[in-house]
C-alpha positions in Angstrom: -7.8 28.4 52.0 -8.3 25.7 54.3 -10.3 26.4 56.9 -8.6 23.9 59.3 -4.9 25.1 57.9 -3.0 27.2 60.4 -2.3 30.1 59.0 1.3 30.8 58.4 3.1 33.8 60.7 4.7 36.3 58.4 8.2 36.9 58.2 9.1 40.7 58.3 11.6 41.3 55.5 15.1 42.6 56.5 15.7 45.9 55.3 18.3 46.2 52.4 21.6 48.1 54.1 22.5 51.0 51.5 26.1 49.9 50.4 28.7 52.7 52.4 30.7 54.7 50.1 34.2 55.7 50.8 34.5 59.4 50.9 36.3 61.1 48.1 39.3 63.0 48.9 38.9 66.1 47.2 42.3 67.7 48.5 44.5 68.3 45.1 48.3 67.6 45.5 49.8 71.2 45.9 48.0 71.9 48.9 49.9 68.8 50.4 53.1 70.6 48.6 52.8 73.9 50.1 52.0 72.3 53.3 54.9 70.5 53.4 57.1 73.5 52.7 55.3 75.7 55.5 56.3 72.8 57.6 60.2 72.7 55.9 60.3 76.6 56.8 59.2 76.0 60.5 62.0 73.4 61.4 64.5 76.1 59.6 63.8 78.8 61.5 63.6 76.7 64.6 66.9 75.2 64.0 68.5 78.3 63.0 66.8 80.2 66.2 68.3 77.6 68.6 72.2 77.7 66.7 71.6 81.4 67.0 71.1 81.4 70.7 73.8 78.7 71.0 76.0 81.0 69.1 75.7 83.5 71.4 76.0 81.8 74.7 79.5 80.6 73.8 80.7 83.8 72.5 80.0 84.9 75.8 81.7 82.1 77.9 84.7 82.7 75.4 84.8 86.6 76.1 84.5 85.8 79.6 87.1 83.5 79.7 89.2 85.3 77.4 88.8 88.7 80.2 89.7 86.0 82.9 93.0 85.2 80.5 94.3 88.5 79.7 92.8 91.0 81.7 92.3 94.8 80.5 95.4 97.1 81.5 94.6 100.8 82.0 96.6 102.8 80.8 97.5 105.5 83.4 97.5 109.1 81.9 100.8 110.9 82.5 101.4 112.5 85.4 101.5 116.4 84.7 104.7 118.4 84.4 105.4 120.4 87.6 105.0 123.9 86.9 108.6 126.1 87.9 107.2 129.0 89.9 111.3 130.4 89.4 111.4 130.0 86.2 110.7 134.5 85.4 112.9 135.1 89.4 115.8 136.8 89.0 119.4 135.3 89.0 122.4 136.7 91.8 125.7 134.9 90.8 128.5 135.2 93.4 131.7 134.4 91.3 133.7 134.9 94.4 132.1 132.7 96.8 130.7 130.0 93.9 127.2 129.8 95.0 123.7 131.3 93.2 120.1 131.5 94.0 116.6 133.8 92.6 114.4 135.6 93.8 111.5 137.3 92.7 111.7 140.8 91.1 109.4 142.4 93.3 111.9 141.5 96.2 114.6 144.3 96.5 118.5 142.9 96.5 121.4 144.6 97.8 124.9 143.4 97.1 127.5 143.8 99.4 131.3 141.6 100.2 132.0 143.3 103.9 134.6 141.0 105.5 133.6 140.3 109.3 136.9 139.4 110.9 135.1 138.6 114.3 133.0 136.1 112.6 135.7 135.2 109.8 132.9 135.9 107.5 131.9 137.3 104.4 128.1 139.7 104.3 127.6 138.7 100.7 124.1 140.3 100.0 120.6 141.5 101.8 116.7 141.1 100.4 114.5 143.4 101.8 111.0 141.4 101.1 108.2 143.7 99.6 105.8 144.4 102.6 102.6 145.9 102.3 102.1 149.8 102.8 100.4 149.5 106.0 102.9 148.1 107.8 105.4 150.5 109.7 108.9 149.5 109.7 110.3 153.1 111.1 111.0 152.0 113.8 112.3 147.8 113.2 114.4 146.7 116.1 114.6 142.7 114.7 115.4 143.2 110.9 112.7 141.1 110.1 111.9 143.0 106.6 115.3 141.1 105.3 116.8 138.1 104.6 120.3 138.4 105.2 123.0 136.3 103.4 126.8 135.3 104.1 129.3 133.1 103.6 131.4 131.5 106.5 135.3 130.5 105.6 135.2 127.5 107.5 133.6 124.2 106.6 129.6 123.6 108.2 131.1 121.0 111.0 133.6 123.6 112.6 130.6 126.3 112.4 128.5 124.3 114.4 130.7 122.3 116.9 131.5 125.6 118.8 129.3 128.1 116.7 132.8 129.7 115.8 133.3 132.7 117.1 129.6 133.8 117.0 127.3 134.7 119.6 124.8 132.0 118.5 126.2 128.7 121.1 124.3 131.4 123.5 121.2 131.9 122.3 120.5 128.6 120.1 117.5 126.4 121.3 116.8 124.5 118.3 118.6 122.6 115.6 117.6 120.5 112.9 119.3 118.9 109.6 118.1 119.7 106.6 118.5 119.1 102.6 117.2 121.7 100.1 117.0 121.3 96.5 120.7 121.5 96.1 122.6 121.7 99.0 122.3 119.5 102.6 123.1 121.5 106.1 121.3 122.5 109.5 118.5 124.8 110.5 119.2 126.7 113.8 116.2 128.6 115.7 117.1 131.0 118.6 117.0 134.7 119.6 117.4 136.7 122.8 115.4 139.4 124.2 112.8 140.9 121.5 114.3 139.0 118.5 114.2 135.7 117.1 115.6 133.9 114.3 116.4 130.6 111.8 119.5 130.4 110.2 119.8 127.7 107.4 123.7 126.7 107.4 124.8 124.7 104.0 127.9 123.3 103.1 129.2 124.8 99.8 132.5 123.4 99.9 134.7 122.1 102.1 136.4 125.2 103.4 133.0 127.4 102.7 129.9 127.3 104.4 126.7 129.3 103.2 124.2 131.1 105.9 120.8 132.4 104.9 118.8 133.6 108.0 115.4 135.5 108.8 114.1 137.2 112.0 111.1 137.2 113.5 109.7 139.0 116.9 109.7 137.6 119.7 105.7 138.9 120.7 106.2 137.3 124.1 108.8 139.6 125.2 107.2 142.6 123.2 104.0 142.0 125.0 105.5 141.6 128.8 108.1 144.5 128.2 107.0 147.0 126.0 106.4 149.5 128.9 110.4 149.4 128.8 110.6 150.0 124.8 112.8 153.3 124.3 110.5 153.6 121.0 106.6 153.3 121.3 105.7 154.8 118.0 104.5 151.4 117.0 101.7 150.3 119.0 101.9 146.3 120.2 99.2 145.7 117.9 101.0 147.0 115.1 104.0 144.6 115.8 101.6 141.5 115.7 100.2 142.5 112.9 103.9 143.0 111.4 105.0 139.4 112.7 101.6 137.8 111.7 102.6 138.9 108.5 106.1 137.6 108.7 104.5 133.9 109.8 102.3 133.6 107.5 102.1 130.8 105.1 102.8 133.0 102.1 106.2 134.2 103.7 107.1 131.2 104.7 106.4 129.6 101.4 107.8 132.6 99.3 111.5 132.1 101.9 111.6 128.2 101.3 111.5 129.1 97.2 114.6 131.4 97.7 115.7 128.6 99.5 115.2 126.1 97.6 117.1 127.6 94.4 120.6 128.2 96.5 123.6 126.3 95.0 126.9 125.4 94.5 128.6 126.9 91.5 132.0 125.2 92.0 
């Protein structure tokens, strides 16, 4: 080499880039199948979930709307048959008069057809009500154990205008129209010294009028006079107890069934 030749610089060699392969794709065909029928399977049950739901939501708005539209009736249960407390009472049939009523067996009737010519009247019957043993009725200056029963032969209006020839225009301090079961008429409450009373007047015809009346005590006079009572073998608290009885609910209620099954037979 020549001394006095400049030596040459040396070129570094460029590497040799490997050549990049493309990667092989290894995954067969059927996977991509079965992956596209897990997908399939998805989108069906998401579908079928949603028309499901939506389904159901207008069911609801129908059945609402279909309440709205005809609206449930309840049927109300029928009203129970009314028991007849009467139905096993006794019968009293007045052919003569034309009127009947009951009354219980325990209750004690006595028939009778005693013209009253002062009262143009007929006493038609008497029910001595069943009182308990330890009331004393030895010495009973009212009546009050009966119900007494009559028929007037004169029509109601005449009866009451001037009370007929009865002592009642005297003594009468209440009156009142009433209507039983049956028959229509007036209630009359009165009394005079230790007695009282209510008369039920009903028209049965038109020339025949029906009275059914009851007595009480009268406790006010009883208790300011019975210093003056002839009779003193019943104590003053034996004749409250005897008209509490009398006014109590169960009398009165057991009277207003009699009442209640008077009528015209004409």
């Amino acid at each position: 080499m020549d001394p006095n030749q400049q030596a040459q610089p040396m070129q570094a060699e460029t590497p040799v880039q490997p050549e990049l392969q493309q990667p092989v794709n290894n995954i067969s065909p059927s996977r991509n199948k079965w992956k596209l029928v897990l997908l399939i399977i998805i989108l069906l049950v998401i579908v079928g979930a949603g028309a499901y739901l939506l389904g159901t939501k207008q069911n609801i708005f129908l059945s609402q709307n279909q309440q709205k539209i005809n609206p449930i009736i309840v049927q109300a249960s029928p009203a129970p048959i009314p028991v007849d407390s009467t139905a096993n009472w006794k019968i009293y049939l007045s052919d003569e008069h034309g009127f009947e009523f009951k009354y219980p067996s325990a209750i004690l009737l006595t028939k009778e057809n005693k013209y009253d010519q002062y009262a143009n009247s007929y006493d038609v019957a008497e029910l001595k009500l069943s009182f308990p043993t330890n009331l004393d009725f030895a010495s009973d200056p009212c009546n009050v154990e009966k119900i007494f029963i009559s028929v007037y032969n004169t029509n109601i209006e005449d009866v009451l205008v001037g009370m007929g020839p009865t002592y009642l225009k005297d003594v009468t301090n209440y009156k009142e129209k009433i209507n039983t079961v049956n028959l229509s008429g007036y209630r009359i409450d009165g009394g005079s010294d230790y007695c009282k009373f209510s008369t039920y007047y009903l028209g049965l015809t038109l020339n025949e009028t029906l009275r059914v009346q009851r007595n009480f005590l009268n406790m006010k006079a009883f208790s300011t006079g019975y210093d003056s009572l002839v009779d003193k073998t019943i104590s003053l608290i034996q004749y409250q107890t005897i008209q509490d009885f009398i006014n109590s609910y169960q009398q009165n209620q057991l009277f207003d069934q009699i009442l209640s099954t008077f009528k015209s037979t004409n």
